[in-house]
C-alpha positions in Angstrom: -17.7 79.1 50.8 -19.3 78.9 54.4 -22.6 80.8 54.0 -22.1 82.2 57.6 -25.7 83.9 58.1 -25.2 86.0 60.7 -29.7 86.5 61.3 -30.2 87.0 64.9 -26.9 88.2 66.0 -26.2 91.0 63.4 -25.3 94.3 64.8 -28.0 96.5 63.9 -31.7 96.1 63.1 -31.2 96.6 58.9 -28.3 93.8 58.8 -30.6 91.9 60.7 -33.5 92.4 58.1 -30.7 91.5 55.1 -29.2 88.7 57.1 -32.9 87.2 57.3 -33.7 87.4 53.7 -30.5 85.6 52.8 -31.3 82.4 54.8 -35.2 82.8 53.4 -33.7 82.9 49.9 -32.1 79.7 50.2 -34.2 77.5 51.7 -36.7 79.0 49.1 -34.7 77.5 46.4 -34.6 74.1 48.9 -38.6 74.6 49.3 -38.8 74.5 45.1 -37.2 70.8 44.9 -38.5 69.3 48.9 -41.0 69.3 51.1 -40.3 72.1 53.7 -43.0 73.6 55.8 -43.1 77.5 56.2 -43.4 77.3 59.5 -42.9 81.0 59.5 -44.9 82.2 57.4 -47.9 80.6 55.6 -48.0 77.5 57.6 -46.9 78.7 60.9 -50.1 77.2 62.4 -49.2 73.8 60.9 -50.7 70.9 63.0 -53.3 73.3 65.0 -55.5 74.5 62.0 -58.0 71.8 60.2 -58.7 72.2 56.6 -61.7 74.9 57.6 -58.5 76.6 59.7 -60.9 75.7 62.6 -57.9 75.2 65.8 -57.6 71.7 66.4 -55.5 69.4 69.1 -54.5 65.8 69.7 -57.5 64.5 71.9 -56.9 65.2 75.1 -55.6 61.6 77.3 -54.2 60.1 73.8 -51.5 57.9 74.5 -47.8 58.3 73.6 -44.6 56.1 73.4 -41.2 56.0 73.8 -38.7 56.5 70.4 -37.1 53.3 71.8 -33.7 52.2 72.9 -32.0 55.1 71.0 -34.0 58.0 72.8 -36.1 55.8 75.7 -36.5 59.2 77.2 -38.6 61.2 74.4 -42.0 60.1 73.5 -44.3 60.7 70.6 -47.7 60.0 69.2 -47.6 56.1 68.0 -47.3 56.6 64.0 -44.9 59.5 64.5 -42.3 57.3 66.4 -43.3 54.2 63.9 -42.4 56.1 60.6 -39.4 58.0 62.6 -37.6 55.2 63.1 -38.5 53.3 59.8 -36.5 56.6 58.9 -33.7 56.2 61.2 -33.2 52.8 60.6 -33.2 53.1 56.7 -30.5 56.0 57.1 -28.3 54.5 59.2 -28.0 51.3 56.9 -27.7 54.3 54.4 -24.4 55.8 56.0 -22.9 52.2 56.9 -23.1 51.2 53.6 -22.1 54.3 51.6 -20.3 56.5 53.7 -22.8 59.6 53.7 -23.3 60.5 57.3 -26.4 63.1 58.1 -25.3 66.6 58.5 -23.2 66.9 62.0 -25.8 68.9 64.0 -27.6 65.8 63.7 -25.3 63.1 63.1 -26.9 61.0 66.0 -30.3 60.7 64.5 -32.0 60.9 67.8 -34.4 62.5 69.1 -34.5 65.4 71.9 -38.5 66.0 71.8 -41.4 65.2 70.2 -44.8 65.2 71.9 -45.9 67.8 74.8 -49.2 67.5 76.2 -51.2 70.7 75.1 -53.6 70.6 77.9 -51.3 70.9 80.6 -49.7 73.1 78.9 -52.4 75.2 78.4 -53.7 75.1 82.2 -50.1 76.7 83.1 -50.4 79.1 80.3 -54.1 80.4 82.6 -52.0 79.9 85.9 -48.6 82.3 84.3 -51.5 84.9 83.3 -53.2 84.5 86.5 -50.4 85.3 88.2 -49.1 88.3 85.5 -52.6 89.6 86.4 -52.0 90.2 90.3 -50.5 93.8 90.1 -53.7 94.9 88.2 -56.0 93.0 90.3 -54.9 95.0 93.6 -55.6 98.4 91.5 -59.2 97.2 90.9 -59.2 96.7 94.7 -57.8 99.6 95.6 -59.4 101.9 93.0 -61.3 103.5 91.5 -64.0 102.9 93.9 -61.8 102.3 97.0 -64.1 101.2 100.0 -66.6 99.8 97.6 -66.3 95.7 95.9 -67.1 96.1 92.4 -69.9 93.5 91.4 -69.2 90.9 88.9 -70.1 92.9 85.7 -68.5 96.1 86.9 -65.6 93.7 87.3 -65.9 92.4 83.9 -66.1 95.2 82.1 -63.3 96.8 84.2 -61.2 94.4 83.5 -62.0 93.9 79.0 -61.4 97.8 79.0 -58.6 98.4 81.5 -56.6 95.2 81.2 -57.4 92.8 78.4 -55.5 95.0 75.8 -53.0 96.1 77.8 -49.5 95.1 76.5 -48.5 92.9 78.9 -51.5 91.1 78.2 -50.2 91.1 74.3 -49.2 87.4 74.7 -51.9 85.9 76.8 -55.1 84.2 75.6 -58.0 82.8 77.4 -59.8 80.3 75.1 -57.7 76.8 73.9 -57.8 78.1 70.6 -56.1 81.7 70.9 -53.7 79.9 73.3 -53.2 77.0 70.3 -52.1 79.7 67.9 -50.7 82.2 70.5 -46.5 82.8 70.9 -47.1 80.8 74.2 -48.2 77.4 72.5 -45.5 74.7 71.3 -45.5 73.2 67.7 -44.6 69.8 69.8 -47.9 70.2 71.2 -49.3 69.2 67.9 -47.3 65.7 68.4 -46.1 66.4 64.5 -42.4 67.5 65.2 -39.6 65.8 65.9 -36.6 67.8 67.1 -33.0 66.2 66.8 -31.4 69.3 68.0 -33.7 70.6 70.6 -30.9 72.9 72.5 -30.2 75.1 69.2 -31.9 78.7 69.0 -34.3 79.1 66.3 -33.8 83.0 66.4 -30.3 82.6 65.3 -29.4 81.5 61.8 -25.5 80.7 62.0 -26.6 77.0 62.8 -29.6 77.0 60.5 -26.3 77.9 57.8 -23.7 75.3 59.1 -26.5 73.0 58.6 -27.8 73.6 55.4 -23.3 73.9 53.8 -23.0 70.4 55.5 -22.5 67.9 52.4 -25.2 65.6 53.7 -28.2 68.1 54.3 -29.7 67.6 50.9 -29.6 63.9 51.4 -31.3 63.9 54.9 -33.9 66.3 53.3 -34.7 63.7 50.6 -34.6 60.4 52.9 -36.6 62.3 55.2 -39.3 63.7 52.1 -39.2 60.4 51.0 -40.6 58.7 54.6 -43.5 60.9 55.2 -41.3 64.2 56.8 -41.1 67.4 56.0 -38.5 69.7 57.1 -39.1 72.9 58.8 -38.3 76.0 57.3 -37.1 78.0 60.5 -35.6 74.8 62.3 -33.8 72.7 59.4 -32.6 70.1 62.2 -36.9 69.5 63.0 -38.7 67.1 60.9 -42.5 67.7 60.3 -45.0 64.3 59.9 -46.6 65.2 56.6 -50.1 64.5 56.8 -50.5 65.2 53.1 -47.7 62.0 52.3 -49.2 59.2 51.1 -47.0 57.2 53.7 -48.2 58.9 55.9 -51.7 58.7 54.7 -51.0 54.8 55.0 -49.3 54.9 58.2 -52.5 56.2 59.7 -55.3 54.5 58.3 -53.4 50.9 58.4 -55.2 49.4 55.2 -58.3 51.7 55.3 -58.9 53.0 52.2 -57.1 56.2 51.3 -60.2 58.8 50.7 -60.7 58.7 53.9 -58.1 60.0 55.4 -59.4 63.2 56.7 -62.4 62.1 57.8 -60.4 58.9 59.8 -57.7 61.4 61.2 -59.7 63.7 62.5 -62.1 61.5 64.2 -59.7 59.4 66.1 -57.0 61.6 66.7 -57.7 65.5 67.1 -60.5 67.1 68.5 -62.1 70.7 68.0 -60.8 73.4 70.6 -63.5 76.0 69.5 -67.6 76.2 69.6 -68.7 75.7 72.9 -65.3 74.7 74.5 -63.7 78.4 73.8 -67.1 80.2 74.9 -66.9 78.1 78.4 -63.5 78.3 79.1 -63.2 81.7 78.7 -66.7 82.3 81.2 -65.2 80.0 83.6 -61.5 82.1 83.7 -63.5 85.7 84.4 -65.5 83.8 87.1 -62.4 82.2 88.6 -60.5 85.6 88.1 -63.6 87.6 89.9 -63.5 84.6 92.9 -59.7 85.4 93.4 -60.9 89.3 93.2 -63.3 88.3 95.9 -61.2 86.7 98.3 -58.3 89.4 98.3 -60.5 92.9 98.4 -62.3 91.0 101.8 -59.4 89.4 102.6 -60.4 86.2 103.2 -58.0 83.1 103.6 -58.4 80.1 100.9 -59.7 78.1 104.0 -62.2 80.6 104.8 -62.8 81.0 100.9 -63.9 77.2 100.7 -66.2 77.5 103.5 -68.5 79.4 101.7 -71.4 78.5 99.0 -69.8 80.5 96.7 -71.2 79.7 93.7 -74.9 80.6 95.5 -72.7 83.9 96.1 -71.8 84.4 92.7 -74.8 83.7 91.1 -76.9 85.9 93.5 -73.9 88.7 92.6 -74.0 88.2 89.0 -77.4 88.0 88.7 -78.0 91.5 90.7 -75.1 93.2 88.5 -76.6 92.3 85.0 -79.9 94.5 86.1 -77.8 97.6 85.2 -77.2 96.2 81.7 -79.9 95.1 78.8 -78.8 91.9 78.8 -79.4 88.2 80.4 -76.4 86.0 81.5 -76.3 83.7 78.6 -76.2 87.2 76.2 -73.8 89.0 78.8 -70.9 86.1 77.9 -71.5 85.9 74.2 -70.6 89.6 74.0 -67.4 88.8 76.2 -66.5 85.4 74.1 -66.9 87.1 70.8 -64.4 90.6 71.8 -61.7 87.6 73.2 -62.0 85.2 70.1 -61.9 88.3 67.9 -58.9 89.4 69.9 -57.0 86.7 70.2 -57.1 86.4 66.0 -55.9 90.2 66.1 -59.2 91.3 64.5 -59.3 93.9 67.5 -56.2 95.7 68.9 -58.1 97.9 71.5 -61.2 97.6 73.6 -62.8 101.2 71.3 -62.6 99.1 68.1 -65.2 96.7 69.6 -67.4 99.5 70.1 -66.6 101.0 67.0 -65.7 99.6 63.9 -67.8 98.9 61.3 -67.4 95.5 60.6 -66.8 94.2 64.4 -69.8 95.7 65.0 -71.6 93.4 62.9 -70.3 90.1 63.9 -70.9 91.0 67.4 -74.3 92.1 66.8 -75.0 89.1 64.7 -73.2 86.7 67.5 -76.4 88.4 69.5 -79.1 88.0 67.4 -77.7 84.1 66.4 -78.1 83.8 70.0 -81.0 85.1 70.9 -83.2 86.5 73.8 -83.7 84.5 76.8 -86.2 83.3 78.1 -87.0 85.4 81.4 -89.9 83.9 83.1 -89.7 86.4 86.6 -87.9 89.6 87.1 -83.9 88.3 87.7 -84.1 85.0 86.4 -83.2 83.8 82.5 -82.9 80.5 81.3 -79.7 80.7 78.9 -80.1 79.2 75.6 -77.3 75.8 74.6 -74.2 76.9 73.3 -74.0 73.8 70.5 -70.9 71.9 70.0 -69.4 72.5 66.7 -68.9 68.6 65.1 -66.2 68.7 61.9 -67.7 68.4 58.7 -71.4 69.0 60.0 -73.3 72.2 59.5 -73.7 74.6 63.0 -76.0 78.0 62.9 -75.0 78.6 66.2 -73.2 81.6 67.6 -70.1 79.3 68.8 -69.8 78.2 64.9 -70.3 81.6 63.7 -67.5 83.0 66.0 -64.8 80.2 65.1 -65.9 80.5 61.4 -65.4 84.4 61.9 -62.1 83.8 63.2 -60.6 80.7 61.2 -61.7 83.4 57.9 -59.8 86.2 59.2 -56.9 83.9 60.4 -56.9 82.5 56.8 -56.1 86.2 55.0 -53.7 87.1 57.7 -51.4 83.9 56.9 -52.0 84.4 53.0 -51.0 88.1 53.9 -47.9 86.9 55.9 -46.5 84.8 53.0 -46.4 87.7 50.4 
């Protein structure tokens, strides 16, 4: 009998729910015989989380290829493509021989997408907030102090109060690593999928059923476990490299030895997001945010705007706005790094619990003390102290390490939480 799971399309919110739990149960009992990643719940992150659920990403200019004559079009990190079509080819010879085609949603074996670039995509994903920002920016200008421009750090703090945690904002992160594990980043921006039916909803399970009734499915899941893949739990028709396969493993390190794997992969093909890269990006997206706030309140045109010196305006702005606070520059966008990186991990849900609970309390006071006091040789001028670069497997004191170490923790209990 067709199982005909209706998730996604049922009438009300409780079918819905049911619908949902039957198409979890089954590929459950799938997930107790293969290899299927819970990309929905306990590895939802797959591919953007390291062992130390630090947020990782392919290093940024690594090159791609093409799957080849059968999809020229799609492209894919090197050993993806190589042990995809080791797959294809195997599987093909398969049917030809015996008969056994792969289920029909993906009778073609080829390949609709693999590999999207995760910088680009993350600039747009700044550019779309940017631009979701600009009704809220022309309230700052307009009020509450209408006739007056608000100085950096009255900016700054307007805008973490007023706008951060507003629910349009829900989505949105600043720093690479939010954004990696944020509803706005791509699982193909890993370069660890392979899609084969790229058109096909994920939030509707009727397909997800067809797929799973079709006489070959438990065959493709095999031949695809067997060749380094696993298959993902939410889209059956998407195969996952396994990085834990030992073909895989072999694939990769190409007759290095096998313990060290980790060590290999994450040296020549990912690269940390967090540490000092979160803590700048997120500094340089208030600045560019309070340059764009600049512009429009004295209504200047982007030619008259690149006339200027403006980063001697800024800093003589900035520095004359953090006199009204107790701290110096370097100390000012700790504060603001740690209440987005906590955030963005859902540690925080509203500006007041920064301020007030307990235990964010503490790591943002310890952020500040890791950190330090700056040196401030003449009234208005600090020398920041280095924000260090976090390095994978090496020990880091710092603030930036603290802060991602803070945040990888918490994400770590909220996945273990999802998957109960």
């Amino acid at each position: 009998m067709a199982l005909n799971l209706r998730g996604g399309a049922a009438p009300d919110p409780f079918d819905n729910h049911q619908e949902r739990k039957r198409y979890k149960a089954f590929m459950d009992e799938i997930k107790k015989v293969y290899s299927v990643i819970d990309t929905l719940y306990s590895e939802k992150h797959y591919g953007f989380l390291n062992t130390n659920y630090q947020v990782i990403q392919p290093i940024s200019g690594i090159g791609t290829i093409n799957f080849g004559s059968f999809a020229p079009e799609v492209f894919g990190l090197n050993f993806v493509v190589d042990q995809f079509t080791q797959f294809r080819d195997f599987y093909i010879d398969f049917s030809r021989e015996t008969g056994l085609r792969p289920p029909s949603l993906i009778n073609n074996l080829t390949p609709g997408k693999s590999f999207q670039n995760f910088d680009e995509n993350y600039q747009n994903s700044l550019k779309a907030l940017t631009l979701r920002m600009s009704e809220e920016l022309e309230k700052v200008i307009l009020s509450p102090k209408k006739g007056t421009m608000l100085s950096p750090v009255e900016f700054y703090q307007h805008f973490n109060e007023e706008i951060l945690f507003l629910p349009k904002m829900e989505s949105y992160s600043i720093s690479k690593s939010g954004y990696a594990i944020s509803s706005n980043s791509s699982c193909y921006e890993t370069g660890l999928y392979v899609d084969m039916a790229e058109n096909i909803s994920t939030d509707l399970d009727y397909e997800k059923g067809k797929m799973i009734d079709d006489p070959g499915f438990l065959c493709y899941v095999k031949f695809a476990n067997e060749y380094g893949f696993s298959i993902d739990f939410n889209a059956p028709w998407r195969m996952i490299f396994n990085l834990n396969h030992e073909k895989s493993r072999e694939n990769i390190l190409n007759g290095r030895p096998l313990e060290d794997f980790w060590h290999f992969y994450y040296d020549q093909y990912v690269e940390l997001t967090g540490f000092s890269y979160d803590y700048y990006n997120i500094r340089e997206f208030y600045e560019n945010l309070y340059k764009t706030y600049y512009r429009r309140y004295n209504r200047l045109t982007s030619s008259e705007m690149s006339s200027l010196s403006w980063r001697q305006i800024y800093t003589d702005l900035f520095s004359r706005s953090l006199r009204s606070t107790r701290y110096g520059p370097g100390q000012f966008w700790v504060e603001t790094f740690t209440l987005n990186r906590l955030r963005e991990v859902g540690m925080i849900k509203k500006y007041t619990d920064f301020d007030e609970h307990d235990g964010v309390l503490a790591v943002r006071d310890h952020a500040l003390e890791l950190y330090g006091r700056e040196e401030n040789p003449r009234p208005g001028i600090y020398v920041e102290n280095p924000i260090s670069t976090g390095i994978v497997g090496q020990p880091d004191s710092g603030v930036a390490a603290y802060i991602t170490s803070v945040s990888g923790q918490f994400l770590k209990r909220k996945m273990e939480n999802l998957d109960q």
